[in-house]
DRENVO-159085 format. One record per residue: x, y, z of N, C-alpha, C in turn; residue in three letters. Coordinates in steps of 0.001 Angstrom, whole numbers, plus 500000, padded with zeros to 6 digits. Each point is the difference from the previous one (the first is absolute). Example, Ala and Ser with C-alpha at 12.3 -4.5 7.8 and 13.67 -1.06 7.14 Angstrom:
! residues 2
513190494310507800499110501190500000500900501200500000ALA 499650501050499280500820501190500060499230501090500730SER 
! end
This chain:
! residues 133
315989252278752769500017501354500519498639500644499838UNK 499780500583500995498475500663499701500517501822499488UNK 499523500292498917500092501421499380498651500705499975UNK 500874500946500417498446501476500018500401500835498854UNK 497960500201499448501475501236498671498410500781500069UNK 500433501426500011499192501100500227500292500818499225UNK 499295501161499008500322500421498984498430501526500145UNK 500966500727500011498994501888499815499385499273498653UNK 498718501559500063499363499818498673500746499818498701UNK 500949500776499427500760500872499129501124498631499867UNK 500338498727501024501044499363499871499194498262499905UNK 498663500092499810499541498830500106500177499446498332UNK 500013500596499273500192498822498864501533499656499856UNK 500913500663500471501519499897499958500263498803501153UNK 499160499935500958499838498516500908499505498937499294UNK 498708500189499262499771499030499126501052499226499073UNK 500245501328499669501209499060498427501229499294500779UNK 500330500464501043500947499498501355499424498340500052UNK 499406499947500411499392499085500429499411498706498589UNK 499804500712498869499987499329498321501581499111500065UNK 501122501171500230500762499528499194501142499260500873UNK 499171499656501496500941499371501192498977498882500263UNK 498567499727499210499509499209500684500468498684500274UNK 501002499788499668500271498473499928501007499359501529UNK 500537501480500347500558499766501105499212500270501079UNK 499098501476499696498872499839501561498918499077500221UNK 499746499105498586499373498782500443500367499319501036UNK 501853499608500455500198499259500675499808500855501482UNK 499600501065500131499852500260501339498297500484500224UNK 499715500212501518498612500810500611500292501484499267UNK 498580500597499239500203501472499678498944500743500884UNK 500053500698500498498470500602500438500625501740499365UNK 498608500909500227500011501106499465498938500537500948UNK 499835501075499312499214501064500401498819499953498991UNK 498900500341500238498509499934499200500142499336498883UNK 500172501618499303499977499808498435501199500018499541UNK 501284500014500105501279499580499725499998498658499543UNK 499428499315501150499640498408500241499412499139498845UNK 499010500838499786498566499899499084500736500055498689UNK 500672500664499498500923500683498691500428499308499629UNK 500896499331501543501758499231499184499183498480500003UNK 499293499536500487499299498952500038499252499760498852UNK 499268500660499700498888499932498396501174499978498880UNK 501158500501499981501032500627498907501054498271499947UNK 500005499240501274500892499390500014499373498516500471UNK 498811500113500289499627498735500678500465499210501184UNK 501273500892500684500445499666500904498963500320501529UNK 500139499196500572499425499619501303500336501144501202UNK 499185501071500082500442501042500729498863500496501230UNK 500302499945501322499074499929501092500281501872499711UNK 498260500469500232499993501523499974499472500296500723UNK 500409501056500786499927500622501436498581500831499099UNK 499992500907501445499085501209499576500554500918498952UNK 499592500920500035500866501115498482500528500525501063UNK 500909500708499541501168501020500929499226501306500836UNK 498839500402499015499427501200500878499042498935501482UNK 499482499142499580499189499108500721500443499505500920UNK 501326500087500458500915498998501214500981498651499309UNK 500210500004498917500917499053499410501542500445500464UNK 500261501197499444501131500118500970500354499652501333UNK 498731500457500912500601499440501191499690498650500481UNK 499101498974498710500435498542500158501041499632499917UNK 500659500532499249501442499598499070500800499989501301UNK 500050501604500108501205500722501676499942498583500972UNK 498369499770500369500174498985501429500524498717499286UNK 499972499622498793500847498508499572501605500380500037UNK 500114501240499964501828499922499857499928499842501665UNK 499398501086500579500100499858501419500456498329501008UNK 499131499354499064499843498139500545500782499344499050UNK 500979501054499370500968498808499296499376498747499216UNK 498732501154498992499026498826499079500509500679498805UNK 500992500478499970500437500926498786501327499935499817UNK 500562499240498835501760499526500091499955501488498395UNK 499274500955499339500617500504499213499067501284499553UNK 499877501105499796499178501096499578500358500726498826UNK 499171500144498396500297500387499336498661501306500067UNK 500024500895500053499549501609499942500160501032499522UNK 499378499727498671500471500904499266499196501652499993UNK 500376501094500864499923501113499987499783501588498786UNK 499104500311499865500502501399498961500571501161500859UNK 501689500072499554500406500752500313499635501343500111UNK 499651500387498957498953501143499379498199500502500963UNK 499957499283500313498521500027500537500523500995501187UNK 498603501602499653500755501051500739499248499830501358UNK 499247498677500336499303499925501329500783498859500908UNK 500171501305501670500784499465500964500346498171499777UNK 500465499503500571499828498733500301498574499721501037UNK 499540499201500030499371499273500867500484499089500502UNK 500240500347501570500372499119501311500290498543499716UNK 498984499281499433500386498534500121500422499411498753UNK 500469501300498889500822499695499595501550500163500185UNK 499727500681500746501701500639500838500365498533501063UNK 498874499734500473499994498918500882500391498656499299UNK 499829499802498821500504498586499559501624500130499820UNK 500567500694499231501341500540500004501036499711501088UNK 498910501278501182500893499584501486500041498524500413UNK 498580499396499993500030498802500954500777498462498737UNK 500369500870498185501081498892499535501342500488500684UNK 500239501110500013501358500147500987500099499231500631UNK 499101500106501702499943499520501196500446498666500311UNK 498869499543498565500536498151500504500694499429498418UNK 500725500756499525500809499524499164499500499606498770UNK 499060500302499259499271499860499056500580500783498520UNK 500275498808499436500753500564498790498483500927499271UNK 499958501070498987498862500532499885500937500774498957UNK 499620500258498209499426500840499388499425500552499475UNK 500412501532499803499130501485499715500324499862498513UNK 500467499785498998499934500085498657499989498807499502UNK 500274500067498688499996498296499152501967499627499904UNK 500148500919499699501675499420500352500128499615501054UNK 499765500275501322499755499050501723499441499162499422UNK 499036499935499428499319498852500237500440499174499177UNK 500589500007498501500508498877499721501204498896500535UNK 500146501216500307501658499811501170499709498670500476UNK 498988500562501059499187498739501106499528498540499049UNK 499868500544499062499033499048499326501020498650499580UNK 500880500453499579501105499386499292501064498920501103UNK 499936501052501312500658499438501048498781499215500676UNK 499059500059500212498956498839500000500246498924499392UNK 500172499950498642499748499043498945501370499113500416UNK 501066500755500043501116498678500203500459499891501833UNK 498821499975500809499911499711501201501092501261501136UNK 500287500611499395500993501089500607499292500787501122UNK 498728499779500077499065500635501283500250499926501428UNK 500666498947500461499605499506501478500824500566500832UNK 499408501629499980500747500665500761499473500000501949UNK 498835499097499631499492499970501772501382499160500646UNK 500417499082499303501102498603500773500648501482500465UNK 500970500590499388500872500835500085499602500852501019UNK 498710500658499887499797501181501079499960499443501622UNK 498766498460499617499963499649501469500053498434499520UNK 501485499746500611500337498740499879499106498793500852UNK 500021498721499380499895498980501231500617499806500952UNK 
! end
């Protein structure tokens, strides 16, 4: 499975330790990230992580066009709820376009272990289901 995991300022070491204390299962898949998310969980874990641009730089909307092309089976994004500035667009845009094409994707660490766990004992393959052979 290829996983995207994107993480605000304020939520990047809580991705890190995410990523510490799951490394053994996202070894077995593609991780890519965003800049310095990337940079973080990678130095912290030694795991093998392709890093986009940083999120202000256009990493987000690398990420958006891989869900777009169905190069993206999972999105973990972790958000500060709290942060009193609007959203920015292409982060609104990753959200919509995991809707769109069915992209399992979470916003906290309870989602995300969720995913993590149902990863680990193969419970993922929700593409067969959506669009059969």
């Amino acid at each position: 499975m290829n996983i995207a995991i994107i993480a605000q300022g304020s939520k990047k070491e809580l991705m890190t330790q995410l990523c510490i204390a799951y490394c053994g299962v996202l070894s077995r898949h593609k991780i890519c990230a965003t800049g310095v998310t990337g940079k973080l969980a990678a130095e912290a874990t030694g795991l093998e992580i392709q890093c986009f641009l940083s999120g202000e730089q256009g990493g987000d909307q690398q990420i958006a066009s891989r869900i777009t092309c169905n190069e993206i089976d999972m999105v973990i994004f972790f958000r500060d709820p709290i942060l009193q500035k609007p959203q920015k667009p292409e982060k609104n845009d990753i959200l919509r376009l995991c809707d769109l094409y069915n992209v399992p994707v979470a916003t906290n660490i309870a989602t995300a272990e969720v995913l993590i766990h149902g990863l680990e004992r193969g419970d993922l393959d929700w593409r067969d289901i959506v669009n059969p052979k």
